[in-house]
C-alpha positions in Angstrom: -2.8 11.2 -16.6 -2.1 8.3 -14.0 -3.8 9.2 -10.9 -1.7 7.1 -8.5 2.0 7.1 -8.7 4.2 5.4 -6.3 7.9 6.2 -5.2 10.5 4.9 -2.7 11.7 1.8 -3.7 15.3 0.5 -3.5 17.3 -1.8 -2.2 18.6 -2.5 1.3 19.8 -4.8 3.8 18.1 -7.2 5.7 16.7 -5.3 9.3 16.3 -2.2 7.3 13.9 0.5 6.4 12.2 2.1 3.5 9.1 4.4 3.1 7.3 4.1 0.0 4.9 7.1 -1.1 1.6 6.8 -3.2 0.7 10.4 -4.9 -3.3 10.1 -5.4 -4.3 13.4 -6.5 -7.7 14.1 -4.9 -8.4 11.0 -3.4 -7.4 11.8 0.3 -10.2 14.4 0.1 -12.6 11.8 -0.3 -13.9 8.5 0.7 -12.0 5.5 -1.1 -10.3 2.1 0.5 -7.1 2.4 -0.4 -4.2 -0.5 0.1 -0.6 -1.3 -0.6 -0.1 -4.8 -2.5 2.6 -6.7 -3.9 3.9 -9.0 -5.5 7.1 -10.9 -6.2 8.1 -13.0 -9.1 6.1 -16.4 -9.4 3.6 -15.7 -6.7 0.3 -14.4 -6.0 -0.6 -11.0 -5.6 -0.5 -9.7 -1.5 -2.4 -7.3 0.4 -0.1 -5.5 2.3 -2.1 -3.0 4.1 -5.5 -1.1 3.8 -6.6 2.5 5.0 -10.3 4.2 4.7 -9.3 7.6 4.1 -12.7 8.9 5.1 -11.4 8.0 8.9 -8.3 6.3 8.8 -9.6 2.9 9.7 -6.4 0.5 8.9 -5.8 -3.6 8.1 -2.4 -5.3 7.8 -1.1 -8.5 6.8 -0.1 -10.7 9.1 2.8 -11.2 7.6 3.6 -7.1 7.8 2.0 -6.9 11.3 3.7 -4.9 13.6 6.3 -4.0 11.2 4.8 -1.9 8.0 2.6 1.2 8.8 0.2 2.7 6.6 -0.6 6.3 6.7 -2.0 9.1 4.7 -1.3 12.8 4.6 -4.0 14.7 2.8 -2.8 17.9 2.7 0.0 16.1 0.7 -2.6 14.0 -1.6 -0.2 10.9 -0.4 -0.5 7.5 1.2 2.5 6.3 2.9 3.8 2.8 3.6 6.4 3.0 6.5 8.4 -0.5 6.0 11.0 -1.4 8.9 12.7 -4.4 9.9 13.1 -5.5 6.3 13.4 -9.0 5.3 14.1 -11.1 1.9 10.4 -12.2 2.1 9.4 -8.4 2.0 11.2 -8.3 -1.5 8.3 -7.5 -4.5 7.3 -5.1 -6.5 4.7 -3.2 -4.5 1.6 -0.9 -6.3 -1.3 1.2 -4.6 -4.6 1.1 -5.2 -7.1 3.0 -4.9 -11.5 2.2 -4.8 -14.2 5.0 -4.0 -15.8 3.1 -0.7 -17.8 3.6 2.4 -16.5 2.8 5.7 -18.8 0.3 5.8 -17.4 -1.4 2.6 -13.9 -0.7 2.8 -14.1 -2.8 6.5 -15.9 -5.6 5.3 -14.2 -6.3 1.5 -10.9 -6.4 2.9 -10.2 -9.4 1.3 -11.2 -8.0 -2.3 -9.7 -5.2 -2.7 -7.2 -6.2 -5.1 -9.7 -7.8 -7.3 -12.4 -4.8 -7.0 -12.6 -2.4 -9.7 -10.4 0.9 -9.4 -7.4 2.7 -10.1 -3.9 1.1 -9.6 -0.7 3.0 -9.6 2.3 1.4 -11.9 4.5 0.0 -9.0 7.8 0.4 -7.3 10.6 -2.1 -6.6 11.6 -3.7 -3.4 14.6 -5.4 -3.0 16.2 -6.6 0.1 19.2 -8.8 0.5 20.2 -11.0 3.1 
């Protein structure tokens, strides 16, 4: 059973929206740092965004700053990723991930998330065009 499975992708235009959806099954109803990443062809993994779903404490990208919005509903069992004014740059495929965590740690190892141990969900496409 894959315990994180993400939905939402597609394609759109430059300036637009998209809201991609992460279904953890039981993990909203405990403590784990939980991100968005992505990646696009030829380049490094990114951190996107980062929640503690313990207390909702939230890191972005400077790159997503201001435009991407990550949220969880936990009567849902799913983490959200609001994405608006799309660009080409924003174009990756884009996974959740998911680590059990304290507050403490989820603030402070930020950075290596992506590299930490834990449970990754299989991905979901982003395309935008210009």
């Amino acid at each position: 059973q894959v315990p994180l499975v993400e939905s939402g992708g597609g394609s759109v235009q430059a300036g637009g929206s998209l809201r991609l959806s992460c279904v953890a099954s039981g993990y909203l109803h405990s403590s784990y740092c939980m991100g968005w990443f992505r990646q696009a062809p030829g380049k490094e993994r990114e951190g996107v965004a980062v929640i503690y779903t313990g207390g909702g404490t939230t890191y972005y990208a400077d790159s997503v700053k201001g435009r991407f919005t990550i949220s969880q509903d936990v009567a849902k069992n799913t983490l959200y990723l609001q994405m608006n004014s799309l660009t080409p740059d924003d174009t990756a495929m884009y996974y959740c991930k998911a680590v059990p965590s304290t507050r403490t740690w989820c603030e402070t190892n930020i950075q290596v998330l992506g590299a930490t141990p834990g449970y990754w969900g299989q991905g979901t496409q982003v395309t935008v065009s210009s």
